[in-house]
C-alpha positions in Angstrom: 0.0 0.0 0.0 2.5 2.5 0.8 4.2 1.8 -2.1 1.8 3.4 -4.1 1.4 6.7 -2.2 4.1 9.1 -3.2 3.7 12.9 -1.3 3.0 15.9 -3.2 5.9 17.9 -3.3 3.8 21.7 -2.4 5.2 25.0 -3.8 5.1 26.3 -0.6 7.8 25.2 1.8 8.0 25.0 5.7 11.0 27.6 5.7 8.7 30.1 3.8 6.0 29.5 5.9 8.8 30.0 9.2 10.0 33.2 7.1 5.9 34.8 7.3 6.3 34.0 11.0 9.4 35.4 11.7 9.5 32.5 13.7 11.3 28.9 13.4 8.6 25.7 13.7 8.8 22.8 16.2 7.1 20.4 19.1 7.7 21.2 22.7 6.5 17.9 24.6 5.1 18.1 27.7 5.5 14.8 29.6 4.4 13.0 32.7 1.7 11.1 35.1 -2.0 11.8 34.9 -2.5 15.1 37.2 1.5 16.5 37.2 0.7 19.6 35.5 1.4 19.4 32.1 -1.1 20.9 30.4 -1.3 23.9 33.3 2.4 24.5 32.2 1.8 24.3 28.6 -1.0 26.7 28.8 1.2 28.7 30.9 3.8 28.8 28.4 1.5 29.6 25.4 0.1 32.3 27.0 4.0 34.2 27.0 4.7 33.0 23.8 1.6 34.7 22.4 2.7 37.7 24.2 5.7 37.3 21.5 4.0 37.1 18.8 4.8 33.5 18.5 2.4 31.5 16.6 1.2 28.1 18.6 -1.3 25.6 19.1 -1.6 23.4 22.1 -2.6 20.0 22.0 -3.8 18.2 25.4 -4.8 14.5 25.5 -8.3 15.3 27.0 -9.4 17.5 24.0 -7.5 15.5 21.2 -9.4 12.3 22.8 -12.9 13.7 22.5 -12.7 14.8 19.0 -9.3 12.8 16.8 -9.1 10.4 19.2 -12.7 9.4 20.2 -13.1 6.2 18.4 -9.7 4.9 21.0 -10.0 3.1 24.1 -7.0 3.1 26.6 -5.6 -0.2 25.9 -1.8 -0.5 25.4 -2.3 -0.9 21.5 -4.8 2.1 21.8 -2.4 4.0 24.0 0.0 4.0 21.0 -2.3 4.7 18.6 -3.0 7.6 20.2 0.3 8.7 20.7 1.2 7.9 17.2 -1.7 10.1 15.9 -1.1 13.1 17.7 3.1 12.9 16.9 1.4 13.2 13.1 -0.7 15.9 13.8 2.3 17.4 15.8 4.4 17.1 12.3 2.1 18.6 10.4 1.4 21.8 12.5 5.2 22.3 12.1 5.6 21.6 8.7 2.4 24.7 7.9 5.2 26.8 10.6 3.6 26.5 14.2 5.2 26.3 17.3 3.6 23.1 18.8 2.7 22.2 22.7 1.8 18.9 23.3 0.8 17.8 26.9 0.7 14.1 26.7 1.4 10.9 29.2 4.8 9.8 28.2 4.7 8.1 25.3 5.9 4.4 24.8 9.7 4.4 23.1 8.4 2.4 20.4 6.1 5.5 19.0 9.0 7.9 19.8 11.5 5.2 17.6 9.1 5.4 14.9 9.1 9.0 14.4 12.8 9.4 14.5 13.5 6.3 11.8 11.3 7.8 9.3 13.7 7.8 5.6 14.2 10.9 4.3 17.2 10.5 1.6 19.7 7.5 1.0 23.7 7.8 1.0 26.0 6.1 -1.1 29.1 7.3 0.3 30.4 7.1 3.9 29.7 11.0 5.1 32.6 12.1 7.1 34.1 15.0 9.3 38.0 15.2 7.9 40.0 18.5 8.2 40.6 20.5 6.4 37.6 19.3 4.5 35.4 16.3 3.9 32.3 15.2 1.8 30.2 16.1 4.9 31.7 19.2 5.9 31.1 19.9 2.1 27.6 19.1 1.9 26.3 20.4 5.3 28.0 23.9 3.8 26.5 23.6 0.1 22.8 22.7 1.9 22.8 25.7 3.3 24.2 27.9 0.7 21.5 26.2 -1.8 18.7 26.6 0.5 19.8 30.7 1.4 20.7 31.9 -2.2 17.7 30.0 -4.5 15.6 32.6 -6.1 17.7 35.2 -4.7 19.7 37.7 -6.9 23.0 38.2 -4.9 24.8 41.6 -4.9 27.2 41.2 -3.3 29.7 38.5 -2.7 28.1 35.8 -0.8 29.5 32.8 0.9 28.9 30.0 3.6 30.7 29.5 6.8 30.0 26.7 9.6 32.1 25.2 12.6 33.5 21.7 12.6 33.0 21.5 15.9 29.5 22.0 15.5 29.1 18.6 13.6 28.7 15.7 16.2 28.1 12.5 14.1 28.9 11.2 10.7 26.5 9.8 8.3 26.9 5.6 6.8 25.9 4.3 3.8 22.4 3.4 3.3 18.8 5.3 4.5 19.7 8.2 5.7 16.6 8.5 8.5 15.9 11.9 10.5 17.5 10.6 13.6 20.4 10.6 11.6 20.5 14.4 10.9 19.4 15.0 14.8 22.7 13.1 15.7 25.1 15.1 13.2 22.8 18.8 14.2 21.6 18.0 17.6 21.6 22.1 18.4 18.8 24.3 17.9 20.9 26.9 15.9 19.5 29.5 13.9 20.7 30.5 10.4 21.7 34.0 10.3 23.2 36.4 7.2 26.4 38.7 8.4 27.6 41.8 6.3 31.4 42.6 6.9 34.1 45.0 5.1 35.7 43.3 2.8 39.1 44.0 4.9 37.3 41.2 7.4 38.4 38.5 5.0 41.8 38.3 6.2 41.0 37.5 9.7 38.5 35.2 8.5 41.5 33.2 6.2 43.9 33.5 9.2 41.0 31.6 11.6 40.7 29.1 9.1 44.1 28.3 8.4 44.8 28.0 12.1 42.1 26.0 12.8 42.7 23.1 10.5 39.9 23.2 7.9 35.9 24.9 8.7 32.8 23.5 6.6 32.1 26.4 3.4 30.5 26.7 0.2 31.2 28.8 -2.4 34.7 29.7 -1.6 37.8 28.1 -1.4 41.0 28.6 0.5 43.9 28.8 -1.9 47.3 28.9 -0.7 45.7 31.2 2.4 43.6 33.3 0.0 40.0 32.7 1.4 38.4 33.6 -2.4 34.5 34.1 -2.8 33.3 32.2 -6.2 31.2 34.1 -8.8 32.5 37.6 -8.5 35.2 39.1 -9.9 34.7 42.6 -9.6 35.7 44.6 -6.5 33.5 45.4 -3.4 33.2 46.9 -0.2 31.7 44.2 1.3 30.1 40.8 1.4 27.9 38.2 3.1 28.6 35.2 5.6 25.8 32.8 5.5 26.4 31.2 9.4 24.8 30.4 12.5 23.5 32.1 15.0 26.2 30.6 17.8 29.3 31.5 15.5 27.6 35.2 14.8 27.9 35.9 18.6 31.6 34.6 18.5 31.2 31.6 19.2 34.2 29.1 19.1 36.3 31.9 19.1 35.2 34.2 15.9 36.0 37.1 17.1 35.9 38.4 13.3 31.9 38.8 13.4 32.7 41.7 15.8 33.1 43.8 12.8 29.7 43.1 11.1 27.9 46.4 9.8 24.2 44.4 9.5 23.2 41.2 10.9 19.5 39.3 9.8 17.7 36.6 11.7 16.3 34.0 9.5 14.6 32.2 12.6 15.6 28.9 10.7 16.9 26.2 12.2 20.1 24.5 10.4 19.0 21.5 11.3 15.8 21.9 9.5 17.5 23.4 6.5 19.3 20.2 6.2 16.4 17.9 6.4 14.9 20.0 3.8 17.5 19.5 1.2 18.0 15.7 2.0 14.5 15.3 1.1 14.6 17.6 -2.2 18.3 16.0 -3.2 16.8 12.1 -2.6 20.2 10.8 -2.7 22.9 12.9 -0.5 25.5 15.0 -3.4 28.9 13.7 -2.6 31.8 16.2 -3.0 34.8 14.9 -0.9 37.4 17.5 -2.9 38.6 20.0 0.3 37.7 23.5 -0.1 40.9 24.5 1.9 44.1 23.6 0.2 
C-alpha cells in the first residue's frame, strides 16, 4: 500500500512558511503522570509566547481524545495509537510553521522510535568530518548555501561559513533516516546572514588556516587566500551565511565583531538540512577539500 502513495511535493515550503512567522517551527512535549501539570504548564507557556507574537497551538490529550481520538480506548495498543496520531498531527502543525505544545502521558519508546527512523534521503558514500575538508563538511556547507541563495539575486559576494566542531556524528551508507540528521545537528541553531568590510576577510582566512579546515561553500581557500566564487569585480563588502552561535563569537570568531548588519532567518540549520535531503533524494557527494 505505501508503495503506491508518493507525497506531493507543495510550492510552498516549511521555511517560507517559518519566514511569514518570523519565527522557526517545532514540538515542545510536555511529559508526565496523569494530574503532574502538564497541560497547566503548557497553557502557561503559550500564553507568554503569544505575548511574542509567537504562533502556537496546544494540543492536550483530553481534548485530542474527545474529537481525533474518540473512536480509542485506553488499551496499550490504543495508548499507542493515540500517541502515534497526535506525533502526526504534531508534524504537520510544524511543517504549515507553528510552534507546537503537546501535553501528553509519556509516550511508549516504540512510537518515539518510529518518528525518528522515518527515511528521508539514501547515502551512497560514507559521510565524514575530515580536516581540512570532507564530503560532509562539504555538503552540510552547500545545503545551506542552496537553501539561502535559491531565487535570490545576490549583490554582493556571498559565501557559507559553519564550525567543525559544531558537527557531532557522521553519516553511513544506506537510508539516511531523520534521527540521523538529529545526531550530526543536535543544536537548535538559527541560520543567520552577516555583512562585513571586505578587509574582514583576512582575519576570517587567518582563523581558518589556524584552525585546520571549517565547513564552506562557495569559496575556497587557496594557498591562504580565502576567495569568494562568482565575482570578480571589486566590493566593499560581502555576506557570511552562518549560525546564529558562531555570529555571537562563538568558538572563538572574534571576526563577526566587525559586522555592519546582521539578519535573523529564525531557521533552524537543522531543519535546513532535512529540507534539502528530502529535495536531493540521494545525499551529493563532494569529498574534494575546499581548503588547500
Amino acid at each position: 500500500m505505501q508503495k503506491n502513495i508518493i507525497p506531493n511535493q507543495f510550492s510552498v515550503s516549511k521555511n517560507q512558511r517559518s519566514q511569514l512567522n518570523n519565527h522557526g517551527s517545532f514540538l515542545i512535549w510536555f511529559t508526565g503522570l496523569s494530574g503532574s501539570g502538564k497541560s497547566t504548564i503548557a497553557n502557561a507557556l503559550e500564553k507568554e509566547l503569544h505575548k511574542m507574537n509567537i504562533r502556537t497551538y496546544l494540543l492536550d490529550g483530553d481534548n485530542v481524545r474527545k474529537g481525533l481520538n474518540s473512536d480509542l480506548s485506553f488499551s496499550p495498543a490504543d495508548r499507542r495509537e493515540n500517541i502515534r496520531r497526535i506525533a502526526e498531527v504534531s508534524s504537520l502543525m510544524i511543517d504549515g510553521g507553528l510552534v507546537v505544545l503537546s501535553a501528553f502521558i509519556s509516550p511508549y519508546k516504540a512510537e518515539m522510535d518510529q518518528q525518528m527512523n522515518v527515511k528521508i534521503a539514501e547515502s551512497k558514500h560514507d559521510f565524514l568530518v575530515v580536516r581540512p575538508g570532507s564530503n560532509l563538511m562539504n555538503w552540510m556547507a552547500d545545503a545551506v548555501f542552496v537553501n539561502q541563495t535559491k531565487n535570490k539575486r545576490l549583490s554582493l559576494p556571498v559565501f557559507c561559513l559553519l564550525n567543525t566542531g559544531g558537527i557531532r556524528s557522521s553519516i553511513g551508507v544506506g537510508d539516511v533516516k531523520l534521527q540521523d540528521l538529529f545526531k550530526v545537528m543536535p543544536f537548535d541553531n538559527t541560520l543567520v546572514w552577516v555583512k562585513l568590510p571586505m578587509n574582514t576577510l583576512k582575519k576570517i582566512e587567518t582563523y581558518i588556516n589556524s584552525s585546520g579546515g571549517e565547513p564552506i561553500s562557495n569559496a575556497i581557500v587557496e594557498n591562504g587566500t580565502l576567495i569568494i566564487q562568482d565575482f570578480e569585480k571589486e566590493h566593499d563588502f560581502f555576506w557570511i551565511i552562518t549560525s546564529n552561535y558562531l555570529s555571537n563569537g562563538g568558538d572563538n570568531m572574534s571576526f563577526f565583531d566587525d559586522a555592519i548588519e546582521t539578519i535573523e532567518t529564525k531557521q533552524l540549520i537543522r531543519d535546513v538540512l532535512i529540507e534539502e535531503a528530502q529535495i536531493q533524494k540521494v545525499l551529493q557527494n563532494d569529498s574534494k577539500s575546499r581548503i588547500r
